[in-house]
N, C-alpha and C positions, 0 to 999 in steps of 0.2 A: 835428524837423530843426534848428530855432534854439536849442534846449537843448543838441542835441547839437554842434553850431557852437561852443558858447561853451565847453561844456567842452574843448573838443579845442583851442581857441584858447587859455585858460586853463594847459591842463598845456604846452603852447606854450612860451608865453612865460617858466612857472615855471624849466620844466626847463630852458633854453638859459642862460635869464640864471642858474641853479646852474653851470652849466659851465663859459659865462665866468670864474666865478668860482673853477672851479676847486675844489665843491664837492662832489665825487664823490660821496662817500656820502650826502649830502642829496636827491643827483639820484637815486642808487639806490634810496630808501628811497621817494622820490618815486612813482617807476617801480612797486616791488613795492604799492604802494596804488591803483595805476590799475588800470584792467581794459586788458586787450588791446585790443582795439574801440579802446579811443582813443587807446592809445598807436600804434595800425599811422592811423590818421588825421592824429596828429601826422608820423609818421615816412612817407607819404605827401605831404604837402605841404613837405617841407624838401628841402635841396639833396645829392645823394650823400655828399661829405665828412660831413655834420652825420647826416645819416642812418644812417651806417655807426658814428660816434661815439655815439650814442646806442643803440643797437641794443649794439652792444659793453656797455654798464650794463646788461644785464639779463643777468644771470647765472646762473638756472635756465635749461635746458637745453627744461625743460616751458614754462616761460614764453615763449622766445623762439620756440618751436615754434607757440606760440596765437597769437603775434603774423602771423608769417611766414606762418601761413596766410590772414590779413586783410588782408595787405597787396595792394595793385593790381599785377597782372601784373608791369610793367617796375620797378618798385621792388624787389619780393622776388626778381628777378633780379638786379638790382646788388648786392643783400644778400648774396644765394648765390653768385656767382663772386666777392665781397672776401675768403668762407671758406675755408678750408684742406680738402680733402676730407672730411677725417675730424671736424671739428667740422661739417662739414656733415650729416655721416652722424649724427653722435649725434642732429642737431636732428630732423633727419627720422625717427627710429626713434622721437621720440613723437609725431608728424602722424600720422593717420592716411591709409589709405595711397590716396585718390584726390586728397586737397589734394599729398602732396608726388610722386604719377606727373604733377600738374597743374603743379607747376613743375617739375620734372626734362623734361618736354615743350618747357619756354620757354630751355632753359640749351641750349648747342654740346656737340654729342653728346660731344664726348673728355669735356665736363669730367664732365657727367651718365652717364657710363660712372665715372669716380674716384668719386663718390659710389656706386652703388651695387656696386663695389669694397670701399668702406671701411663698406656696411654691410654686406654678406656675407647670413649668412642670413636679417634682420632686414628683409629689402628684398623676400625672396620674394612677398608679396601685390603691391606697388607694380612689381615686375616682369613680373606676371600682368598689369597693367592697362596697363603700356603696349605690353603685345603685338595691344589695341586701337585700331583708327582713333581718331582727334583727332574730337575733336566726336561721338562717342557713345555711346551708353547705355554700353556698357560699360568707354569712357574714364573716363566721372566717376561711375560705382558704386562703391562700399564693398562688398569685400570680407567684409565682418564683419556677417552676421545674425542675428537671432534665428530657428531652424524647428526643428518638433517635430514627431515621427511619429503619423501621424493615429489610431495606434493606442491611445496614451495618453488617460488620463484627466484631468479641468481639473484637479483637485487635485496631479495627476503635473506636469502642465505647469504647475503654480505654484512647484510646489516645483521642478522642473528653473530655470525661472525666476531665482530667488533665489539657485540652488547658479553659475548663468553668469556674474552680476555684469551690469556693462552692454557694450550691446552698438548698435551701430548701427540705429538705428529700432527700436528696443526697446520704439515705443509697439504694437506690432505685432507678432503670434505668427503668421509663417508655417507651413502645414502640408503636408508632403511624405510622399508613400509609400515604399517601401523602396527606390525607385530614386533617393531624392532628387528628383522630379517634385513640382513646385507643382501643389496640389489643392486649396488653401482657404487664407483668412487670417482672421483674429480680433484684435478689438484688444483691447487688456489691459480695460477697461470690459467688455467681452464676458465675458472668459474669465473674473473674477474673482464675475461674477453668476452663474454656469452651477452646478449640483447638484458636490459632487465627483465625485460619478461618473458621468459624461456623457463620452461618448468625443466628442475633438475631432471627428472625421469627422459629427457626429449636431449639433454645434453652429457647426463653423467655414460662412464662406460659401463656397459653391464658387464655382469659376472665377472667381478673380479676376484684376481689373482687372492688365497684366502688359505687360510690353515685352521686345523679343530685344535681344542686345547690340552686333547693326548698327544698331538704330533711329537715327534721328537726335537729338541732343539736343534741337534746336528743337522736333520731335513728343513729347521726355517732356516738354519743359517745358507744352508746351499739354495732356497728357493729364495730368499734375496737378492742372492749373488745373481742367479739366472739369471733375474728378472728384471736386474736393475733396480730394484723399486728402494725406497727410503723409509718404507713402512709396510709392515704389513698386519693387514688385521685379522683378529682371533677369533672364532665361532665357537658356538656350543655344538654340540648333534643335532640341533633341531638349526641351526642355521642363524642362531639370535647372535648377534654381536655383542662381544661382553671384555676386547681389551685389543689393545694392536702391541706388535712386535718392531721395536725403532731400530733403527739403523748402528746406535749406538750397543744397544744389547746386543747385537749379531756381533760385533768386533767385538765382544766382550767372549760370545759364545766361542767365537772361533781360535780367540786365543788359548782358551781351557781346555777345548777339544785337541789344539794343539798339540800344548803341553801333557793331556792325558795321553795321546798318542806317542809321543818322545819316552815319557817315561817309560810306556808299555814294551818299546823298542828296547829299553835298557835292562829290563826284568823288573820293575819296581810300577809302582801305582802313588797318584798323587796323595793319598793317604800317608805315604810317608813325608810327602812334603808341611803338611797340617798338622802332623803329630809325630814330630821327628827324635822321640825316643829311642837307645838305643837296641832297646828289647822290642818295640815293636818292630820298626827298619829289619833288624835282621827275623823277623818270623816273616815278614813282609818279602822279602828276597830269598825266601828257604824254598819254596816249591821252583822256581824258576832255576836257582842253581843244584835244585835237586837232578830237576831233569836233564839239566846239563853233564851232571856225575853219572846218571843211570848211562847217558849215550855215550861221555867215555868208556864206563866199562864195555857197553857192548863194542864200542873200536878195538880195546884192549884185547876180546875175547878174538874178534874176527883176525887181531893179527898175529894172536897166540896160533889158531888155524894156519895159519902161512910161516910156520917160524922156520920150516927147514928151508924152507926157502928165501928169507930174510939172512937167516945163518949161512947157506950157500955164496949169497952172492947180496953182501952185506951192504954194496953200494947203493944197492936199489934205498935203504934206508932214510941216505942221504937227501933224496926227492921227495920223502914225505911231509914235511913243514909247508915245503911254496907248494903244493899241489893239494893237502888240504884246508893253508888260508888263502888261496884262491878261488876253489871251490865257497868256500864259506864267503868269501866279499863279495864272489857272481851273487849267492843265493840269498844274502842282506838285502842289497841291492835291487833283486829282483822286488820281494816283500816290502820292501818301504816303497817304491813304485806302482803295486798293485795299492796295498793300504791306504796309502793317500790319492790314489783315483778315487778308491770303494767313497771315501772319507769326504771329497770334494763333489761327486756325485758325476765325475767325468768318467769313470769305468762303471758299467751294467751289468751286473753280473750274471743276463743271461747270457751273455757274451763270452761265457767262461774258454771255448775255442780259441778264439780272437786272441785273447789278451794273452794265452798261455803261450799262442802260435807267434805272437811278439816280442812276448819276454824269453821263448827258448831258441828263435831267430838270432836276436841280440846276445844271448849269450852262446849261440854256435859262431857266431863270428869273433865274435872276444876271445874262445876256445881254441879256434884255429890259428889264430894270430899268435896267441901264449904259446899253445905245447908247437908252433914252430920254432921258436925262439928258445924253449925249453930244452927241445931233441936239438937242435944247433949249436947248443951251451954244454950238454953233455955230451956231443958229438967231440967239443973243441978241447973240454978235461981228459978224456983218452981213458979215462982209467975203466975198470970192469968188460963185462963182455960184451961184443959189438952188435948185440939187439939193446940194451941198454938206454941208448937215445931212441929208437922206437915206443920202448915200453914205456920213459916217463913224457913222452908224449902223447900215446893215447892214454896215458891215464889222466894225466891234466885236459885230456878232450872232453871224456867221460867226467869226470871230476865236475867241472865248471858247467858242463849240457844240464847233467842230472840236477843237481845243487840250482841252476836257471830255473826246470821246471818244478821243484822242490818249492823255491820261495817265492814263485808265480802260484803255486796249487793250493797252497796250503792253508793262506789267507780269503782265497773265492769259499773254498770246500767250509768253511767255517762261518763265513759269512751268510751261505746260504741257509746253513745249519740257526743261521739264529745268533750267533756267537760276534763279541768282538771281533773281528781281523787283527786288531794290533799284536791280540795274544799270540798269534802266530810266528811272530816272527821276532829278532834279538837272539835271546840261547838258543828257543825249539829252532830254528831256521839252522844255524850253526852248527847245532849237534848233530840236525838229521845231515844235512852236508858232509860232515866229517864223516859218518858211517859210511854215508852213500860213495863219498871218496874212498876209503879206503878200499871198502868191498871194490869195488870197481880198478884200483890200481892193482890188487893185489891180484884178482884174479887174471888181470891182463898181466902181469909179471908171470903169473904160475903155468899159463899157456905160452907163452914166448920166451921163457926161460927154463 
């Protein structure tokens, strides 16, 4: 990560200060010595003008295609609407054709209709893929496999092999019957150990590991992972194979799935990342901090309910901060834990017992540990009445238990339902916390004091 920091900072600084200067062909020669990877890193962290200037010096058509597919979402869109339709076209007829239906998806449908316009028949596959739902399997497939009929021999399928050239996920020999039905896969190490004359069907493995092209992309990414595999291939409903899923889309998947998860944590959706207006941003973050206002007020009301007793014996006041962001850290905590199980495909959510009985374990012991140290700390101040350290003890007991199984439940109960999990947690986790805390302190003050 630090090597690659430095170099990307390096061609940085080289390339701008050539421009400055005015030194075009020093910048281009620059450019043609770097590899893609870092030039879409540099051209990633710089400002649209300088981006679009520098992206213009690369002048292979191949090159600027390797770039543009590395670049982050909202950049290699600014890049693709500053093009002309038809240089847009050329670029994308050497992407292969899930990276550029991947931007052609992020561009305003007139403009990504001129593009595939001005590539005409060159766009057939990329047009295939976005007759696909956004976000799966068959959105981010490649069109282009290697499968050979089960009927041949390994020596037939080596040499077919070598006569195709390359092919996507070519470390892998799909094997189909005369309907085109996936019936077995082999990887090149396989097929090159096998007798020549061994019929695939006698060496390949059956039923392989396989996805339809509704699945969701968040379920290929976690069925690669399982599985180990390097590839995985696409079916229709009927079982025809019609794209496979590489290894490099999955680390693409998982980092957006990431990133959408972070954000959701934060009150916010990656939409604001892509169209970072200030008027949409904040209509973007109005329901999330709405509901955050609604569940102060109801804290406000429930401790308007306790005032004489707040006014009585005003010190209990003083416990209310670390006893309700306590609570709310247990119940973060708890949520982003179940979330990214749900998210990884390591938590089952018939399992909804289990995971609640582990998340509210861990936070009875975190509970016990705080409101001792809690009651020992208001034990040590002296001030107030001498049930005092009991009472913001078990309120911080209560506090952090409840608030555990709050940001444990909330995320399964939503899931099941159908629902994102991420939406559950960030403010909704918080606010319901802070309710749950307070109700829970106050009435343990109103009985023991």
């Amino acid at each position: 990560m630090e090597m690659r920091d430095r170099r990307g900072s390096l061609l940085q600084v080289s390339l701008f200060r050539l421009v400055r200067r005015g030194a075009w062909g020093h910048a281009r020669r620059l450019l043609e010595k770097s590899h893609p990877a870092d030039i879409a890193q540099v051209l990633d962290r710089t400002t649209k003008t300088d981006r679009k200037a520098a992206f213009d010096l690369i002048r292979s058509h191949q090159e600027r295609a390797a770039v543009l597919s590395l670049l982050q979402f909202e950049a290699r869109a600014d890049i693709v609407l500053g093009l002309e339709p038809a240089s847009a076209g050329q670029i994308m007829s050497h992407m292969s054709a899930d990276d550029a239906a991947d931007i052609l998806r992020e561009l305003p449908r007139a403009r990504a209709d001129e593009i595939m316009s001005a590539l005409g028949d060159a766009g057939a596959d990329i047009e295939s893929l976005l007759r696909y739902p956004e976000d799966t399997a068959g959105a981010i497939m490649a069109p282009e496999y290697f499968a050979l009929s089960e009927n041949l021999t390994a020596k037939e399928a080596i040499e077919r092999l070598q006569q195709h050239g390359e092919a996507e996920a070519s470390f892998y020999v799909y094997v189909v019957d005369d309907r085109n039905y996936l019936v077995g896969v082999l990887s090149l190490r396989q097929l090159i150990l096998q007798p020549p004359y061994t019929l695939l069907r006698d060496c390949m493995v059956s039923d392989p590991i396989r996805v339809t092209t509704d699945t969701d992309q968040e379920e290929v990414a976690a069925m690669v992972a399982r599985y180990d595999l390097l590839a995985l291939p696409v079916v229709d409903l009927s079982n025809c194979l019609v794209g496979v899923v590489t290894v490099d889309d999955v680390i693409d998947v998982i980092r957006e799935e990431a990133t959408e998860d972070i954000l959701k944590l934060a009150g916010t959706t990656s939409e604001e990342v892509t169209s970072p207006g200030v008027l949409r941003g904040a209509w973007i973050r109005f329901p999330w901090l709405a509901a955050s206002f609604v569940g102060a007020f109801a804290g406000i009301f429930l401790l308007a309910r306790f005032q004489d007793l707040l006014s009585a014996t005003v010190q209990v006041t003083f416990f209310i901060p670390i006893i309700l962001g306590m609570g709310g850290n247990v119940g973060s905590q708890c949520s982003m834990v179940v979330v990214r199980g749900i998210a990884t495909g390591r938590l089952e959510i018939e399992s909804i017992g289990r995971i609640i009985g582990h998340e509210v374990g861990t936070s009875l012991l975190l509970a016990v540990t705080f409101a001792f140290v809690l009651g020992l700390w208001a034990t040590l101040l002296g001030f107030g009445p001498p049930s005092l350290p009991l009472v913001v003890s078990l309120g911080m007991f209560i506090s952090m238990v409840m608030a555990g199984a709050v940001g444990a439940l909330l995320p399964l109960l939503l899931s099941r339902a159908g629902f994102d999990p991420a939406v559950a947690s960030g403010p909704v986790v918080t606010t319901s916390s802070d309710v749950i805390g307070i109700l829970g302190f106050c009435l343990v003050a109103y009985l023991l004091l």
